[in-house]
C-alpha positions as CSV (number, residue, x, y, z in Angstrom):
1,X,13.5,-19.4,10.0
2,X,14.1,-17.4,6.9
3,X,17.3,-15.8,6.2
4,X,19.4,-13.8,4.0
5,X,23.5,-13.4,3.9
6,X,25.4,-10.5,2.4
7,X,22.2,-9.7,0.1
8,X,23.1,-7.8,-3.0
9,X,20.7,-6.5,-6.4
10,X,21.9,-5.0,-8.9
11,X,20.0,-3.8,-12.2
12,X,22.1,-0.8,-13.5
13,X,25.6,1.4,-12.2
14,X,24.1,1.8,-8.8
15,X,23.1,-1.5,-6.8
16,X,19.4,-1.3,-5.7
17,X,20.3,-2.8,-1.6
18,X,24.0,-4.5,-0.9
19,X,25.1,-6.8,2.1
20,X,21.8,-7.6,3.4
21,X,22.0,-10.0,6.0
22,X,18.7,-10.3,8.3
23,X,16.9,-13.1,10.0
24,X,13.2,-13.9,10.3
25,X,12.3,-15.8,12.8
26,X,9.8,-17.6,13.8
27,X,6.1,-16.6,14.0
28,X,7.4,-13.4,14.0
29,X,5.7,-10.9,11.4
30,X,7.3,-8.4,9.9
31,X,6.4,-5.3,8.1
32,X,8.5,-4.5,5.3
33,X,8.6,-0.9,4.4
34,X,10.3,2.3,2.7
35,X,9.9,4.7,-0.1
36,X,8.7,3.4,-3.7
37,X,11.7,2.5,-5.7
38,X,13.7,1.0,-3.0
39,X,13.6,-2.5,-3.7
40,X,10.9,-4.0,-1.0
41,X,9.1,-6.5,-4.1
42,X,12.2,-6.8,-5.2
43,X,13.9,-8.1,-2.0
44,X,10.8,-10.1,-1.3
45,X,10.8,-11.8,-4.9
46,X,14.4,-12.9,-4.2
47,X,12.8,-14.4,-0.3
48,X,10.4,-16.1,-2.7
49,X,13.1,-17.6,-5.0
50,X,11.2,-15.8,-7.8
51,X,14.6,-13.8,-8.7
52,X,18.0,-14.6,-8.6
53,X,20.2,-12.1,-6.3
54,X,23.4,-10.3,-7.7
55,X,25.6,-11.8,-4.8
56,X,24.5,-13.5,-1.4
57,X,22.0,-16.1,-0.9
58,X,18.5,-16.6,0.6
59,X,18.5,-19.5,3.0
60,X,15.3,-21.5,4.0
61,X,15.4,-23.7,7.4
62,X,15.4,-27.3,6.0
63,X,11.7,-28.6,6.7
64,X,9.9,-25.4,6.3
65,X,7.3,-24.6,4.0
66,X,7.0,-21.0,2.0
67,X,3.6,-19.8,1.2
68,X,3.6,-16.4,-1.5
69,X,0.2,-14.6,-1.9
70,X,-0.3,-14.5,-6.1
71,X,-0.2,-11.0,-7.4
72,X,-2.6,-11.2,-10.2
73,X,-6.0,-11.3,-8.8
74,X,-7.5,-12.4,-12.9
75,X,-5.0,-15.1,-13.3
76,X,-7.3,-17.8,-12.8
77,X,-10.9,-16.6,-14.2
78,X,-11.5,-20.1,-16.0
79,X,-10.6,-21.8,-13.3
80,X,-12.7,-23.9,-10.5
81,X,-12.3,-21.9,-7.1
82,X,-11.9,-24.4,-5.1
83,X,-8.6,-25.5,-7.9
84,X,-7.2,-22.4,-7.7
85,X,-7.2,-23.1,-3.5
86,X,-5.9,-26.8,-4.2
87,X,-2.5,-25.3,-6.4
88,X,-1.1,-23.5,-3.4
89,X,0.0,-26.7,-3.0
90,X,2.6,-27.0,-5.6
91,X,3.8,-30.7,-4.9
92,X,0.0,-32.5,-4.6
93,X,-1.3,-30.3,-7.2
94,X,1.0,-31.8,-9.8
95,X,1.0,-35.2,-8.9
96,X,-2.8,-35.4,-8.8
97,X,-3.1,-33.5,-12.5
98,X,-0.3,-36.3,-13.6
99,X,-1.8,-39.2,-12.0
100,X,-5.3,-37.7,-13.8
101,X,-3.7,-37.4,-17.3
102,X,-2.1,-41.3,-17.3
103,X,-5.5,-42.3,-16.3
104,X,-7.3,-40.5,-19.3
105,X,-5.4,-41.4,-21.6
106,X,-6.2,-45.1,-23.1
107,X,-2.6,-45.3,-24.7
108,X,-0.8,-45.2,-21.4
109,X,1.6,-47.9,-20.4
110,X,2.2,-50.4,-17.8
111,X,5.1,-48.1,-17.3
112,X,3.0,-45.4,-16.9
113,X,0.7,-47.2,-14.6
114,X,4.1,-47.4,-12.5
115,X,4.4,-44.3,-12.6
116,X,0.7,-43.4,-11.7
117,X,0.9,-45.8,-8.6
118,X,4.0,-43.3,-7.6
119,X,2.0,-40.4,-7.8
120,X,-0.6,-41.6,-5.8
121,X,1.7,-41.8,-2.7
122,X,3.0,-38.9,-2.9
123,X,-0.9,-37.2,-3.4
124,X,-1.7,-38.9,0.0
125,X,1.7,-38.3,1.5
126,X,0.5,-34.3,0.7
127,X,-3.2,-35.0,1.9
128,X,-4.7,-35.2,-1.5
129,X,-7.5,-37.5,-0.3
130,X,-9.4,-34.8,2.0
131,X,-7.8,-31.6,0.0
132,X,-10.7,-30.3,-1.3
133,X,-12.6,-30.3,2.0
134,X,-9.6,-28.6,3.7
135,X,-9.9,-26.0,0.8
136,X,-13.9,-26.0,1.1
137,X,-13.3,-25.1,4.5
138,X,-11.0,-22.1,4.1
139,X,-13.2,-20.9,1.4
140,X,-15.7,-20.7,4.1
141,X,-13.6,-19.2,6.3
142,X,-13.2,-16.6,3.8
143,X,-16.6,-15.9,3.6
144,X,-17.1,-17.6,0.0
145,X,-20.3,-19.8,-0.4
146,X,-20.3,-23.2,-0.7
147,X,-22.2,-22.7,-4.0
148,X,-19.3,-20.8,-5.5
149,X,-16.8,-23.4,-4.7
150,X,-16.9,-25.7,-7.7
151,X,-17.6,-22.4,-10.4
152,X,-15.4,-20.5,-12.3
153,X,-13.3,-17.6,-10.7
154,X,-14.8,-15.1,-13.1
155,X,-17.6,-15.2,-10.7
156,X,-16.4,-14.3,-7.8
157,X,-16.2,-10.2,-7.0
158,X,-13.1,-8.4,-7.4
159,X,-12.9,-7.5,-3.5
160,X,-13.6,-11.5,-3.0
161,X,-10.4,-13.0,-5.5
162,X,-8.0,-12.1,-3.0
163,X,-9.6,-14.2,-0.4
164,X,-9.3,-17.3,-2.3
165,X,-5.5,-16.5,-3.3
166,X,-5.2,-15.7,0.1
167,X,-6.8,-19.1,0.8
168,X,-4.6,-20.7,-1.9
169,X,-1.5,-19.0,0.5
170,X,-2.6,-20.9,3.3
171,X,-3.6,-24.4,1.9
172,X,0.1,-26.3,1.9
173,X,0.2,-25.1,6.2
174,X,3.0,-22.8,4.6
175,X,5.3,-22.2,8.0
176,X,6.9,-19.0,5.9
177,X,4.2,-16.8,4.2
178,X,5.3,-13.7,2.2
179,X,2.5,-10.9,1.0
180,X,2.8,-8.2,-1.1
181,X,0.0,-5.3,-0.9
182,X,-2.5,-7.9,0.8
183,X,-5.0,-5.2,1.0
184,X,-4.7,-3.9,-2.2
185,X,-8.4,-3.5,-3.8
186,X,-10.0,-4.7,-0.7
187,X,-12.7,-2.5,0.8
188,X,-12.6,-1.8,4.9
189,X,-14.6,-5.1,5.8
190,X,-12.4,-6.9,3.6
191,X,-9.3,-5.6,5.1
192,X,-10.7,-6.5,8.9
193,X,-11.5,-10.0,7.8
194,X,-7.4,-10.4,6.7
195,X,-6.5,-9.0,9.3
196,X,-8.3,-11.6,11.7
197,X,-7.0,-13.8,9.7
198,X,-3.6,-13.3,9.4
199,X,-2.9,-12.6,13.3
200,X,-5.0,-16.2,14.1
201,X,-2.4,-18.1,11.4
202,X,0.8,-19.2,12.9
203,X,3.8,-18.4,10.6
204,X,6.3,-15.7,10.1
205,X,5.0,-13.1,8.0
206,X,7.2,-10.9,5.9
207,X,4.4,-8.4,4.4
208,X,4.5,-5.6,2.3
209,X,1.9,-2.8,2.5
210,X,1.0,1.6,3.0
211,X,-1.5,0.6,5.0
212,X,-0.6,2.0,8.1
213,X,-3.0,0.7,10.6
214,X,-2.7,-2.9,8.5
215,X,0.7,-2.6,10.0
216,X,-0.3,-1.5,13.5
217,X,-2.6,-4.1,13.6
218,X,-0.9,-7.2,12.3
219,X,3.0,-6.7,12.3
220,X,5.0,-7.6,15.3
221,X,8.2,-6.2,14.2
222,X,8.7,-3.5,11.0
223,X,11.8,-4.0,8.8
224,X,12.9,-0.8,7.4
225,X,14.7,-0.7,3.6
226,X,16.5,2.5,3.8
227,X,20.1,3.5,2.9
228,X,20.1,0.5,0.7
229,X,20.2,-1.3,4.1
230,X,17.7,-3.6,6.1
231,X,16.8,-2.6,10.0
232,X,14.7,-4.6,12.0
233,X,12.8,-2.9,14.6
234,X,10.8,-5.0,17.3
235,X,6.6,-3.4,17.7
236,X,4.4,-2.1,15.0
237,X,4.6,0.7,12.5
238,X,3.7,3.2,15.4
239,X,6.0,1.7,17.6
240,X,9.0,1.7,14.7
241,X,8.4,5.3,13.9
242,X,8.9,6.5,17.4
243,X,12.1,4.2,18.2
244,X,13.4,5.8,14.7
245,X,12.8,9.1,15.7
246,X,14.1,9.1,18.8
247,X,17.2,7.1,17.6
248,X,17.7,10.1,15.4
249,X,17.6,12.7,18.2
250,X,20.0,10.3,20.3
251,X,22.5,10.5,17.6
252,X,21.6,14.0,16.8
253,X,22.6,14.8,20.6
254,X,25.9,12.9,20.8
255,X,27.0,14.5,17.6
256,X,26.4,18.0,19.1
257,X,27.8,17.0,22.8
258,X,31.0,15.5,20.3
259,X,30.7,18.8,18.3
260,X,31.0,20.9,21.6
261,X,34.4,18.6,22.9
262,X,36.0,18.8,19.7
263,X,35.7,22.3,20.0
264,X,36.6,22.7,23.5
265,X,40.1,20.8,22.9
266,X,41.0,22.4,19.1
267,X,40.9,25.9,21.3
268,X,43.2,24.2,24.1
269,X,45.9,22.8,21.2
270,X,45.6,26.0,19.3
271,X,46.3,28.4,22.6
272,X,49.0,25.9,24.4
273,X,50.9,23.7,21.3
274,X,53.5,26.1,21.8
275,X,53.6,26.8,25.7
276,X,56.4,24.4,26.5
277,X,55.1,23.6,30.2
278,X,52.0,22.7,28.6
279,X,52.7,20.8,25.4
280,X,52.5,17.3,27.0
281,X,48.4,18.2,27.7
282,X,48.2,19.3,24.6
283,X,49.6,16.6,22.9
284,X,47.2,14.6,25.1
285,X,44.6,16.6,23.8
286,X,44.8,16.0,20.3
287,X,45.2,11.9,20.8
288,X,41.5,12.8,22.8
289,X,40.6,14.6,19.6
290,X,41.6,11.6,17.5
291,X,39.2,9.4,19.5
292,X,36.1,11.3,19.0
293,X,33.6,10.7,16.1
294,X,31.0,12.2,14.9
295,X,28.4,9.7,13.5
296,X,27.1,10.3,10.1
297,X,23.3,11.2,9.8
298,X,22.5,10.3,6.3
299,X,19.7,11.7,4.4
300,X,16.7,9.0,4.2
301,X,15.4,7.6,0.8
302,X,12.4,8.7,2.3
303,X,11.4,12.0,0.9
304,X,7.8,14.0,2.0
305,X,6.3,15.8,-1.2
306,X,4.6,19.4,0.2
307,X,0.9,19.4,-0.6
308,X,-1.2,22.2,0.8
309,X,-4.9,23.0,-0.9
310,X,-6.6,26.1,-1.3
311,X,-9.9,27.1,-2.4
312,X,-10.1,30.3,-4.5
313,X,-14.2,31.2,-3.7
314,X,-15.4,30.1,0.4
315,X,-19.3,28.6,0.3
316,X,-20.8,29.4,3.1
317,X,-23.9,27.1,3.6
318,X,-24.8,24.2,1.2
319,X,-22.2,22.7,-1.2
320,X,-24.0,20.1,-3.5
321,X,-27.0,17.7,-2.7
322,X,-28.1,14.7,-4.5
323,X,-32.2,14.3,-4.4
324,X,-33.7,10.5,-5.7
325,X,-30.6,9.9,-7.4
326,X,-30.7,6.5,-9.6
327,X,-27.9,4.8,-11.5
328,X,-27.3,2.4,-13.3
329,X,-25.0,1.1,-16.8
330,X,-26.5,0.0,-20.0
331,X,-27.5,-3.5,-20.2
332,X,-26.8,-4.2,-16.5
333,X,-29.9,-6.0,-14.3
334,X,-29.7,-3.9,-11.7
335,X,-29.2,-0.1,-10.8
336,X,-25.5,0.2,-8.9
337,X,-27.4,3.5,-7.6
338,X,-31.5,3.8,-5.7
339,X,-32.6,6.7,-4.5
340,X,-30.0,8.2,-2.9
341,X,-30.8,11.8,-1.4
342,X,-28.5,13.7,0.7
343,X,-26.9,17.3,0.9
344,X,-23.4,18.0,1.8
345,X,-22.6,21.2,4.0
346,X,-19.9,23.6,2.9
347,X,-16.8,22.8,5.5
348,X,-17.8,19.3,5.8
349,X,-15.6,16.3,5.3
350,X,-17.4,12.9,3.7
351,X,-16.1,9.5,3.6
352,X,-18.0,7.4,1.0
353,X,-17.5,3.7,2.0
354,X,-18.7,0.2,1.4
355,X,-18.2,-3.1,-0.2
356,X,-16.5,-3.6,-4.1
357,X,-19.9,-3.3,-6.3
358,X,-21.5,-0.7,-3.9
359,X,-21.2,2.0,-6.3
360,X,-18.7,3.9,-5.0
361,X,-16.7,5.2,-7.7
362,X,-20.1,5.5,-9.7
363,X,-21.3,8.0,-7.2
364,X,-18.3,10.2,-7.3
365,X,-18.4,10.0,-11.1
366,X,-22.0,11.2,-10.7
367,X,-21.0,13.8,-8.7
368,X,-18.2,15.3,-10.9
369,X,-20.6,15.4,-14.0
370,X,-18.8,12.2,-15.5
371,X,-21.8,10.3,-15.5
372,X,-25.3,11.4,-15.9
373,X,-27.9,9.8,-13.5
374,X,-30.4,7.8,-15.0
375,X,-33.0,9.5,-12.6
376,X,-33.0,12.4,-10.1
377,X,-31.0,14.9,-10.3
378,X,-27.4,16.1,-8.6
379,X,-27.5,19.9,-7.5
380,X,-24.7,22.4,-7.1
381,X,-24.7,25.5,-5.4
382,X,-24.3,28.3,-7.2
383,X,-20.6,29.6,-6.2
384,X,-19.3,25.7,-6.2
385,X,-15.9,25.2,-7.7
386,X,-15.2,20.9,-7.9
387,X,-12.2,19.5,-8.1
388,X,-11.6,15.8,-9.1
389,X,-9.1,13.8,-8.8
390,X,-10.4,9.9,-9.8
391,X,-9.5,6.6,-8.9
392,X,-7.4,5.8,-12.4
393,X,-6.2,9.0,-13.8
394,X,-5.0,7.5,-16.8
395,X,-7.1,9.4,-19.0
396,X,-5.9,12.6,-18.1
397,X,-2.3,11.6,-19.5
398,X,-2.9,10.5,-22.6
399,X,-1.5,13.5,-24.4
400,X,1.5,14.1,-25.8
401,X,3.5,16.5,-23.2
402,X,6.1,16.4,-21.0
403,X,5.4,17.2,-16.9
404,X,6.2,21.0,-17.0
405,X,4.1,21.4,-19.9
406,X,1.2,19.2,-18.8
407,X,1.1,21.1,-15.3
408,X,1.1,24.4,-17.1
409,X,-2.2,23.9,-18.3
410,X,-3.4,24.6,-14.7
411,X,-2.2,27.9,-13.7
412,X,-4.8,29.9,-15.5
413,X,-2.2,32.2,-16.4
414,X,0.2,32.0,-19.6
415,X,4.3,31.7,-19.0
416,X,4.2,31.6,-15.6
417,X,7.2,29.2,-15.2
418,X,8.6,29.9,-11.7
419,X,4.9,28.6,-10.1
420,X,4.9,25.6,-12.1
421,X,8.5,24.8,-11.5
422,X,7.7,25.5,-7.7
423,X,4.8,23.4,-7.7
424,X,6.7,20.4,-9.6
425,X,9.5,20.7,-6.8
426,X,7.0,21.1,-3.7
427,X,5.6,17.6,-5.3
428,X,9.4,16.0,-5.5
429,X,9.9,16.5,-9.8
430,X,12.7,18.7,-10.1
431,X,15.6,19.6,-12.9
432,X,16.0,16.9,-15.8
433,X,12.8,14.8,-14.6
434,X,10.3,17.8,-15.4
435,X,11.2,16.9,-19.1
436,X,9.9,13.6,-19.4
437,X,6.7,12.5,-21.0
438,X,3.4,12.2,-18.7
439,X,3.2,8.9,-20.6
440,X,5.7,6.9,-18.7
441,X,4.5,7.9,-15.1
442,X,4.1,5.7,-12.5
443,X,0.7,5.3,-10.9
444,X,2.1,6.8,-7.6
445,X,3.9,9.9,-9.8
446,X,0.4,10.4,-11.5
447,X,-1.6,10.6,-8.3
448,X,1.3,13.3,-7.2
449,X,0.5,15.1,-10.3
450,X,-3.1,15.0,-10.1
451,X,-2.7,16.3,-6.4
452,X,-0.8,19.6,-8.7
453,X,-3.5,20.1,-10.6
454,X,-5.9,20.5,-7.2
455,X,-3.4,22.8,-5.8
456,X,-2.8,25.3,-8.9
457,X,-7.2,25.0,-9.5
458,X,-7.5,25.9,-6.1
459,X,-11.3,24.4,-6.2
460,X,-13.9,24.9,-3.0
461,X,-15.0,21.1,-3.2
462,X,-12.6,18.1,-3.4
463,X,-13.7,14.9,-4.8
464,X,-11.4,12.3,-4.2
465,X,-11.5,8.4,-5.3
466,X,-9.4,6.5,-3.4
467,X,-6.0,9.2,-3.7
468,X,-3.5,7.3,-2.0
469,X,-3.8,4.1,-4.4
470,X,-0.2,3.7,-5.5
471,X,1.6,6.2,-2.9
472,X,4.2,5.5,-0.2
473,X,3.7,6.5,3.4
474,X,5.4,9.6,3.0
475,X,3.4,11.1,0.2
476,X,-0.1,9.7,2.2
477,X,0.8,11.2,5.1
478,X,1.8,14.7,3.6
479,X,-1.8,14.4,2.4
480,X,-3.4,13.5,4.5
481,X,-2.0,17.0,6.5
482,X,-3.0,18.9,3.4
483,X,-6.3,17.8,3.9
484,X,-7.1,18.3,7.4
485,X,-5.8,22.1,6.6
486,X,-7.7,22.0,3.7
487,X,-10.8,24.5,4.8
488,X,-12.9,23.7,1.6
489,X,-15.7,21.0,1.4
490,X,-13.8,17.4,0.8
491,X,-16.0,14.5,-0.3
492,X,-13.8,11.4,-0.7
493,X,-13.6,7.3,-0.9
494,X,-10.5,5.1,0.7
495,X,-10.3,1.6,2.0
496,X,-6.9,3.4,4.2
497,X,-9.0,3.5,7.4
498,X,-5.9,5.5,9.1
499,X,-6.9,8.3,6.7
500,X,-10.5,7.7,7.1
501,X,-10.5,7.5,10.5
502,X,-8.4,11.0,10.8
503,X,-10.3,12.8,8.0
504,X,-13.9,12.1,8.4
505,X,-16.3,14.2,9.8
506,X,-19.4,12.1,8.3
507,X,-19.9,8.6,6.4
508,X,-21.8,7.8,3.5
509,X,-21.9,4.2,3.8
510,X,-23.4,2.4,0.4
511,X,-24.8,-0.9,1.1
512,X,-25.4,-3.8,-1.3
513,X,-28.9,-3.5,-2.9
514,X,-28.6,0.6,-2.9
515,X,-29.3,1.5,1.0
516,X,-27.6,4.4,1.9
517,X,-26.3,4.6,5.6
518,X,-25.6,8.4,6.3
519,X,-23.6,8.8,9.7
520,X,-23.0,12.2,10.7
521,X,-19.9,11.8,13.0
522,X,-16.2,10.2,12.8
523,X,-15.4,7.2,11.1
524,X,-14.8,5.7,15.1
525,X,-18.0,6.9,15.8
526,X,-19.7,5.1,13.7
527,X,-17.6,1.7,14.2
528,X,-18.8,2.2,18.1
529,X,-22.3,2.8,17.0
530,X,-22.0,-0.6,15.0
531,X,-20.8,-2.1,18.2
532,X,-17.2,-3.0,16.5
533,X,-14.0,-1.7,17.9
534,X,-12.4,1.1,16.0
């Protein structure tokens, strides 16, 4: 069991959480979620005993193991795979690189030899002698050849690191495992495999993630940051979100029932305080009065940006088409992109998916006139109005302006200050805040900007590369309304499979080696017509 008392962070004037006291028990796994800026990495850095809290303490049952899922996904690119497996284990890993270095080095001592003969007990005690088949085996598990085992990490593909840190997690048999973003920069299959994974892997799980049906599919119980408080609440992230709302309306109703009583007896002492036959009731009324409370309903940290998209010019028939289109960078082997033809229909709604290396990204940057195909061609109907918003923005705020100023630029009209100042407000930027530089953005405050920029262009055709990297639930799930309102042509790419699967109307599926899958139906549709369960 893992366990906090009286929890307290504090950075600055105003303490981040206070007085957390929660218990995790065991084999339980819990979803920990709320708004960005909250303190969920933070609170799970102090679980780790990567930070040091203000007040409180983090308590670990004597006996159990803790397992953390590494962050940085290049951290190890020189590195043997199958090493970077073996160091999950923090204890064997450094007595087997001691013991190594006394034996290589022809100046050590008998003393050292002492020493050496130490560290080889404790490398069996830990399972050293048949460590790297256990990590050879979870490699395999992780669908990582056997070939690829004893190379460098710099080979293995981005979507495949975080199956061996993953696999690095689970080499010490950790009975405590804490994961932050798991499924960050993992495509859809990717994101199935961990989640088979982690429900067959017995060990509370405290894990951090906006990936909604992750959470449905994986958490038993969802603990809430809110208030600068933690709440458990028993089911998954469906399950929580009912039981909050209807707690809400329970309170909601007692306050107005209370509201109503309160009432009823302030009228009775007002008309009778002064009738002497009846100023024993009303005395008794007001001690009744003095009972009743009215429970506070505080606003949630939780805030829901308003996002709504409009397209200036309808298309009524064709939107764009792509006929033979090839692809591929200078000086690579192989084309990312082979003769890929299709047409997308004005009204429709297109999820591009795949594997990392697929050419996802290159295909949207195709179709937004980023890149230019290195054969066939990429048509656009005449009347066709694109509007992109691309996986990292970072370009686009690289100027020198502050947020009023930079969204300005989109209005097509000059001084129009009240729809900028509205459109900064509808996405949650208001007053002082509008002043700052676009510089210093977050990645989740630039997406929200970006999704300005669509709504002031008001283009026919979305093109969309992966827009909810970086946001909270509450901003994805305003978007993901805008969007199904949305009555242009959207063609987009997300690994979220909540918003795939509620979006789609049609899947582009790239496959390793340039085949093009083109599915015209839902994204559970197609799953069923795969013969996997949606």
């Amino acid at each position: 069991m893992l366990s906090t008392a009286n929890l307290t962070i504090q950075f600055g004037a105003k303490p981040l959480f206070e007085q957390v006291s929660v218990k995790f028990t065991d084999g339980n796994r819990y979803g920990l979620i709320g708004a960005n800026g909250c303190g969920k990495s933070t609170l799970l850095k102090m679980l780790g005993g990567d930070l040091e809290p203000s007040a409180g303490e983090v308590m670990l049952q004597t006996g159990l193991r803790l397992g953390k899922l590494k962050q940085n996904q290049f951290a190890y690119e020189d590195e043997r795979v199958i090493d970077v497996v073996m160091q999950g284990h923090e204890e064997m890993w450094g007595a087997m690189r001691e013991r190594d270095r006394i034996y290589a080095d022809p100046q050590s001592t008998d003393a050292d030899y002492m020493r050496a003969a130490e560290l080889e007990s404790t490398f069996a005690e830990f399972g050293g002698y048949d460590a790297e088949a256990r990590a050879a085996s979870l490699l395999i598990a992780a669908g990582i050849e056997a070939a690829k085992h004893t190379g460098p990490m710099r080979e293995i593909a981005p979507g495949f690191k975080v199956r061996v840190l993953l696999a690095q997690a689970l080499f010490s048999r950790p009975d405590v495992l804490l994961l932050d973003e798991p499924t960050n920069n993992l495509d859809i299959h990717s994101i199935r495999w961990l989640e088979r994974t982690l429900n067959d892997y017995d060990a509370t799980m405290i894990i951090i993630s906006h990936d909604r049906h992750f959470l449905n599919q994986v958490c038993t119980h969802v603990a809430d940051l809110d208030f600068q408080r933690l709440k458990i609440y028993p089911g998954n992230y469906d399950d929580f979100m009912l039981a909050s709302m209807q707690a809400r309306e329970r309170v909601e109703a007692s306050n107005a029932k209370a509201r109503d009583k309160i009432a009823d007896l302030q009228e009775f002492v007002r008309r009778f305080s002064a009738n002497a036959s009846k100023a024993r009731q009303a005395t008794s009324r007001k001690r009744q009065l003095e009972k009743i409370k009215v429970e506070e309903i505080r606003p949630s940290s939780r805030q829901n940006p308003y996002i709504r998209f409009e397209q200036a010019k309808k298309l009524y028939r064709s939107a764009v088409g792509a006929d033979d289109l090839c692809f591929t960078y200078p000086n690579a082997d192989a084309a990312v992109l082979q003769h890929l033809t299709f047409n997308v229909e004005a009204g429709e709604r297109v999820a591009i998916i795949g594997p990392h290396g697929a050419g996802k990204t290159t295909l949207m940057r195709c179709l937004a006139g980023e890149l230019r195909p290195t054969a066939g061609r990429i048509e656009w109907v005449e009347n066709a109005q694109p509007g992109y918003m691309p996986q990292d923005p970072q370009a686009e705020f690289e100027v020198k302006r502050d947020l009023f100023e930079w969204m300005s630029l989109w209005t097509g009209k000059a001084d129009d200050d009240m729809l900028v100042r509205a459109t900064l407000g509808r996405l949650l930027f208001s007053g002082e805040e509008t002043k700052k530089s676009v510089s210093v953005l977050s990645g989740g405050e630039k997406g929200r900007m970006i999704y300005g920029k669509l709504m002031l262009t008001r283009p026919n055709v979305l093109l969309m590369d992966e827009p909810t990297n970086h946001m909270d639930m509450e901003t994805i799930e305003s978007l993901q309304i805008a969007l199904e309102r949305y009555a242009g042509t959207l063609v987009f790419v997300s690994h979220d499979r909540e918003f795939v699967g509620a979006l789609a109307t049609r899947v582009l599926e790239l496959k390793p080696g340039g085949a093009l899958v083109d599915f015209r139906g839902t994204y559970d549709e197609y799953l069923t017509q795969l013969g996997v369960e949606p």
